[in-house]
ZAPA-67381 format. One record per atom (N, C-alpha, C): x, y, z. Coordinates in steps of 0.05 Angstrom, whole numbers, padded with zeros to 5 digits, always signed. Example, Ala and Ser with C-alpha at 12.3 -4.5 7.8 and 13.67 -1.06 7.14 Angstrom:
BEGIN
+00264-00114+00156
+00246-00090+00156
+00264-00066+00156
+00257-00045+00142
+00273-00021+00143
+00258+00001+00157
% end
This chain:
BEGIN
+00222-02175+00162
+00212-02198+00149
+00188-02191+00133
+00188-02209+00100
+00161-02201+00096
+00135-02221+00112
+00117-02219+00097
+00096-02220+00106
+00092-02257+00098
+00104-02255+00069
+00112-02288+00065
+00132-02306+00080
+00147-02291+00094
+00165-02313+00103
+00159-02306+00123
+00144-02297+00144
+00133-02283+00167
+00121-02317+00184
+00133-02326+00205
+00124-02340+00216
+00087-02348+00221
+00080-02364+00220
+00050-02363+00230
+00036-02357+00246
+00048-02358+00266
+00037-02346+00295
+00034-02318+00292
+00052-02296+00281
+00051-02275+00273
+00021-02279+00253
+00014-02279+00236
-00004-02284+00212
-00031-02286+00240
-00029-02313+00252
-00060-02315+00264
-00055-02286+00282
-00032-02273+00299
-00036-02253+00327
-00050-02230+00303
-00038-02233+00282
-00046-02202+00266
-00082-02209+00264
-00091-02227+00253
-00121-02230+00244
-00137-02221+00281
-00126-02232+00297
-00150-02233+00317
-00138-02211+00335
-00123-02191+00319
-00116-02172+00343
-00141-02150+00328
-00147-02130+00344
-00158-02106+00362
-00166-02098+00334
-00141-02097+00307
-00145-02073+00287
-00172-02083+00268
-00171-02102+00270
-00199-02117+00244
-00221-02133+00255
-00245-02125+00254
-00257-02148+00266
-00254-02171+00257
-00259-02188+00270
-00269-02216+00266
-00279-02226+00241
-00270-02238+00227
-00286-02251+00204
-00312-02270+00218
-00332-02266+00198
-00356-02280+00213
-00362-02302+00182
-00374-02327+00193
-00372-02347+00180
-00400-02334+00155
-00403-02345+00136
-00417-02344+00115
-00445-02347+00116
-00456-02372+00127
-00473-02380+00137
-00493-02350+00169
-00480-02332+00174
-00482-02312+00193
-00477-02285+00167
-00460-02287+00156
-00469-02258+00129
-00489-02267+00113
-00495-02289+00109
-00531-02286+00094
-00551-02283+00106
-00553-02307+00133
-00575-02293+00147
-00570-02266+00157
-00558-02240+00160
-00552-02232+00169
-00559-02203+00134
-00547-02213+00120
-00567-02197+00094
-00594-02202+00086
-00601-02223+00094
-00631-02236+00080
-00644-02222+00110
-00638-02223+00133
-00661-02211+00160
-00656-02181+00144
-00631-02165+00135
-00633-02135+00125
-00656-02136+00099
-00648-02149+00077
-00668-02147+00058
-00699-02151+00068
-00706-02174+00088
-00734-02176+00091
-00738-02148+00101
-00724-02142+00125
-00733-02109+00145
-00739-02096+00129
-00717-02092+00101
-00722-02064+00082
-00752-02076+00065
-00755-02100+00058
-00779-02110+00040
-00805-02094+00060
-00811-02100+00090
-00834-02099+00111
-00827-02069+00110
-00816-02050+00108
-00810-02021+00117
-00831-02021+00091
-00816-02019+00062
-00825-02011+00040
-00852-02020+00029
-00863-02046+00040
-00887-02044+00040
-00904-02042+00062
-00910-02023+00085
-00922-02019+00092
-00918-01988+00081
-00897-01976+00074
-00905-01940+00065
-00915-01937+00036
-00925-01953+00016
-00924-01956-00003
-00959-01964-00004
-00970-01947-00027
-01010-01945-00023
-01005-01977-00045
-01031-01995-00039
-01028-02010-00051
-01030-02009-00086
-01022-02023-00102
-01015-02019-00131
-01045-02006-00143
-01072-02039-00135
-01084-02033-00151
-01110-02014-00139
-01103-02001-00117
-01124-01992-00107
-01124-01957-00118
-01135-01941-00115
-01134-01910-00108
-01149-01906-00084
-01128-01896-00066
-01135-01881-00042
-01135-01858-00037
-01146-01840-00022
-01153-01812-00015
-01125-01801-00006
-01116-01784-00007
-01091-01772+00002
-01106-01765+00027
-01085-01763+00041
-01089-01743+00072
-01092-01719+00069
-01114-01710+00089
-01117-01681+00077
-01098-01665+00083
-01081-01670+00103
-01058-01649+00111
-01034-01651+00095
-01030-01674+00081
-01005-01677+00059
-01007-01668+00040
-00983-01637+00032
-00988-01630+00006
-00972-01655-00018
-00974-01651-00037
-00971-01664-00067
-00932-01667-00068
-00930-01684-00072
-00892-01679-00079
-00885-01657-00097
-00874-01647-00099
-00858-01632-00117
-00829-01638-00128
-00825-01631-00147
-00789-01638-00161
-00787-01613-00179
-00763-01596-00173
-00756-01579-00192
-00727-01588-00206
-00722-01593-00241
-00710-01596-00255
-00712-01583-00271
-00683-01587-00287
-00673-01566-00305
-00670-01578-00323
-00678-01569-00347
-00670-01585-00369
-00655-01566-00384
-00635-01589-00384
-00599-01576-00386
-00585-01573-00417
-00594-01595-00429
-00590-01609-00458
-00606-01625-00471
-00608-01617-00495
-00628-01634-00519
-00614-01648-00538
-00615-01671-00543
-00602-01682-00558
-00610-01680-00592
-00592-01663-00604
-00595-01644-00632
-00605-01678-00658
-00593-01702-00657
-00593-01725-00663
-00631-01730-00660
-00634-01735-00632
-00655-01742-00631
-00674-01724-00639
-00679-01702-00634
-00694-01676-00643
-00690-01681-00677
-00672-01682-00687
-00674-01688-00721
-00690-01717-00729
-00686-01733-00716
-00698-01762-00709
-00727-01756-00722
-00740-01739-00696
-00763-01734-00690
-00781-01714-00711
-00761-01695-00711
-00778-01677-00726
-00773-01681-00758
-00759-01695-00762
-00763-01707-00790
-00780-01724-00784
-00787-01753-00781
-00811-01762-00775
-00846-01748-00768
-00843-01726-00759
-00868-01713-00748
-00871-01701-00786
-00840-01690-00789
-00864-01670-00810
-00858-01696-00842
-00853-01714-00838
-00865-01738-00863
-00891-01738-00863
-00892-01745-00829
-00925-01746-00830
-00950-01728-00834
-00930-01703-00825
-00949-01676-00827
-00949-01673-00862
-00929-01688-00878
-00933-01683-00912
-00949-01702-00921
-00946-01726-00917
-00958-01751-00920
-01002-01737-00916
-01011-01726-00891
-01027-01718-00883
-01043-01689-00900
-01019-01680-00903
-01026-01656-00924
-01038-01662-00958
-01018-01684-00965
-01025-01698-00991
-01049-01712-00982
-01048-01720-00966
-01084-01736-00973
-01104-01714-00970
-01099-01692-00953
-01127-01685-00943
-01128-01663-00978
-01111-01660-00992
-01110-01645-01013
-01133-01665-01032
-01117-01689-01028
-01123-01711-01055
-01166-01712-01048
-01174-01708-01024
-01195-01709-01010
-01208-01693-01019
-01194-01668-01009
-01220-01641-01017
-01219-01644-01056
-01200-01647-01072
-01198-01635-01092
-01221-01664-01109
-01216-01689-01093
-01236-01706-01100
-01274-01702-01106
-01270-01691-01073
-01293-01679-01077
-01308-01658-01092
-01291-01634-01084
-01296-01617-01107
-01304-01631-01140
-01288-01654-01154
-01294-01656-01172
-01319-01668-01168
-01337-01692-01154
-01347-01709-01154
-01372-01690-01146
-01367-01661-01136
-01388-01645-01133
-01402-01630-01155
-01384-01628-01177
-01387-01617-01197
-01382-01582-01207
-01359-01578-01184
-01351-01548-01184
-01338-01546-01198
-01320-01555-01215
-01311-01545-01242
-01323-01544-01257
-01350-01560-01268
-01363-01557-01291
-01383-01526-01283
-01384-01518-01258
-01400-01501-01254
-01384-01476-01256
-01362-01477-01249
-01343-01456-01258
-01329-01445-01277
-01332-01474-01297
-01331-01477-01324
-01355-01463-01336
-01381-01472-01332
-01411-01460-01350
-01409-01428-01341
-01397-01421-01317
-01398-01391-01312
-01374-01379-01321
-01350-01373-01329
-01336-01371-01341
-01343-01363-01368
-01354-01386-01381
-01359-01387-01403
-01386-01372-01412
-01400-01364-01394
-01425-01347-01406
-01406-01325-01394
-01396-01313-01386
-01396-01288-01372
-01366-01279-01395
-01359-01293-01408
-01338-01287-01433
-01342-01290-01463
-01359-01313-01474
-01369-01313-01496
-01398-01309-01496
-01417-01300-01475
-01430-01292-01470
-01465-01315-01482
-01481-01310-01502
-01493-01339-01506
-01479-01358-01526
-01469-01360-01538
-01458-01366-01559
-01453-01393-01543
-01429-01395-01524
-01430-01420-01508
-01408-01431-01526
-01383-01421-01538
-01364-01432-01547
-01338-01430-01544
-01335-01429-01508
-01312-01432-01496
-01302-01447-01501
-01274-01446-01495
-01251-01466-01490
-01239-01474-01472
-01254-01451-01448
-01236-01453-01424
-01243-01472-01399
-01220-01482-01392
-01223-01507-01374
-01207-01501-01351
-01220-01489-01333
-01204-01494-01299
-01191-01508-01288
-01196-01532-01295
-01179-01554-01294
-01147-01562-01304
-01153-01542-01328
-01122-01535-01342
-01106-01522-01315
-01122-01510-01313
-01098-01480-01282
-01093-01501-01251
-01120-01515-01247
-01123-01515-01216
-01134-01552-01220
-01124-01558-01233
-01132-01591-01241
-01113-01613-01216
-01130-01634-01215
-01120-01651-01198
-01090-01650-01196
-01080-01663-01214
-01042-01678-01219
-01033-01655-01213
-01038-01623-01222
-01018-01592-01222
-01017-01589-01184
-01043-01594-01179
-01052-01589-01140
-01030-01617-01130
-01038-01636-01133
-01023-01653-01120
-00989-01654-01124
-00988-01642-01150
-00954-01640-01159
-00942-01618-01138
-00961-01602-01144
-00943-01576-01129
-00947-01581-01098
-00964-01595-01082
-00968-01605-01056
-00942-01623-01050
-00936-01641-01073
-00914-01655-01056
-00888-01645-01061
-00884-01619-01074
-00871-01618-01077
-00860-01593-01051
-00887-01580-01047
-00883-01565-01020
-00877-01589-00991
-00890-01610-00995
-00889-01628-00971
-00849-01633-00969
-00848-01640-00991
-00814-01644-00991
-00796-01622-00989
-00804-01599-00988
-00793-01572-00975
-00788-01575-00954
-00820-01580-00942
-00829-01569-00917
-00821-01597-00892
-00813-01617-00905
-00801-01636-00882
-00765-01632-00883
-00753-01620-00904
-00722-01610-00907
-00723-01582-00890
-00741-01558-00890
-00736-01544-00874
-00745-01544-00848
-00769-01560-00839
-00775-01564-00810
-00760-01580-00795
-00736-01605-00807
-00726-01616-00803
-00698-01596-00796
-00691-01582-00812
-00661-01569-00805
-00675-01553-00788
-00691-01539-00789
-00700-01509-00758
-00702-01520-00733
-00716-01545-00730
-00711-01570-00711
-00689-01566-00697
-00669-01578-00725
-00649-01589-00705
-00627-01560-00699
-00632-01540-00719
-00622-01513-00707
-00627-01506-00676
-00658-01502-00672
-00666-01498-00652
-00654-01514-00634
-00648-01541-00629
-00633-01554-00604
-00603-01549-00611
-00594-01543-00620
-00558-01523-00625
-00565-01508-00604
-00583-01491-00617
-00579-01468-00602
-00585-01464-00576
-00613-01484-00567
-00623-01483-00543
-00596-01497-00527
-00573-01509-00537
-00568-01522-00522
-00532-01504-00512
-00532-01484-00530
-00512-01461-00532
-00527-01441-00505
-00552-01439-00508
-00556-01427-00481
-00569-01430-00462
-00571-01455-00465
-00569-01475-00435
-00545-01476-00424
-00526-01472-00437
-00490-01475-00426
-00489-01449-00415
-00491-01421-00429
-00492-01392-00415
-00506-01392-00391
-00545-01402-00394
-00557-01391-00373
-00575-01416-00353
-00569-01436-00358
-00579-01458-00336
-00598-01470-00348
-00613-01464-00371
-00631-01484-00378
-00652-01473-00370
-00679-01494-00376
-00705-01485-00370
-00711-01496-00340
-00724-01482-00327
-00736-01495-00295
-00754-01509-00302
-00760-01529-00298
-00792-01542-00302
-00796-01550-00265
-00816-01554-00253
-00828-01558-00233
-00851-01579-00233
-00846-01605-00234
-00864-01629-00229
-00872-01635-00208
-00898-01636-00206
-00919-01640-00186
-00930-01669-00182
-00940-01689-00155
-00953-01716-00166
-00981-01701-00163
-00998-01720-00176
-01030-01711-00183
-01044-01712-00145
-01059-01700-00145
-01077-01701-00112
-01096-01722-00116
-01097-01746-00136
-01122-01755-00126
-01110-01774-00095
% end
């Protein structure tokens, strides 16, 4: 017979025989998880230093330790990043250029490199032509700066993300890097 057309008496002998325990009413599985949750809540805070305090370690307890391996770099995020780092590292470059070359003018080193120039080539006469500024002038410095900045974030950006290819080609051969994390002793 199946189990559907299986008389009832059969149905209750199977529930209260030997093989299953007892179903216990609902009202006895909550209190019965809420006394487990409080026990684990009173365990975990009495081993636990309070949040906002700092307390002295024991002197006989050394520091935790964790040794991990770092297995894989994500080549995506590493391009993410190091394009962003070196915008900023170009962005940073162009100003501190636009800075010094400001000053320099506002110091008056081209006209002084200019008046020397010019005596040490037309000698007194004083009827140069030549202007420093033509060679090493503001707009030529800042042109050729951004134009290295936009190099230099296309190639730090691809060696980047080369470097995590590859680190991550032999992380598969040889296990990755060990790192060893310590908690602090205060």
């Amino acid at each position: 017979m199946s189990e559907r057309t299986a008389p009832p008496s059969r149905d209750t002998a199977r529930r209260t025989s030997g093989d299953e325990p007892p179903r216990r009413s609902l009202t006895e599985r909550l209190q019965s998880t809420l006394s487990n949750a409080a026990e684990e809540h009173r365990a975990n805070a009495s081993a636990e230093e309070p949040k906002g305090s700092r307390t002295r370690r024991q002197a006989g307890r050394q520091p935790r330790r964790a040794r991990l391996r770092l297995t894989r770099i994500d080549p995506w995020s590493v391009m993410k990043t190091s394009f962003l780092l070196s915008v900023a590292f170009g962005v940073v470059t162009f100003v501190a250029i636009f800075m010094v070359w400001s000053v320099l003018g506002a110091a008056g080193v081209w006209d002084s490199i200019n008046s020397a120039v010019a005596s040490i080539v037309e000698g007194d006469s004083g009827n140069s032509t030549f202007d420093v500024t033509d060679y090493v002038g503001m707009s030529r410095v800042l042109g050729f700066t951004l134009l290295v900045s936009v190099i230099d974030v296309i190639l730090l950006t691809a060696l980047a993300t080369l470097t995590a290819f590859l680190y991550n080609l032999a992380a598969a051969l040889l296990g990755g890097i060990e790192v060893t994390l310590a908690e602090d002793e205060k």
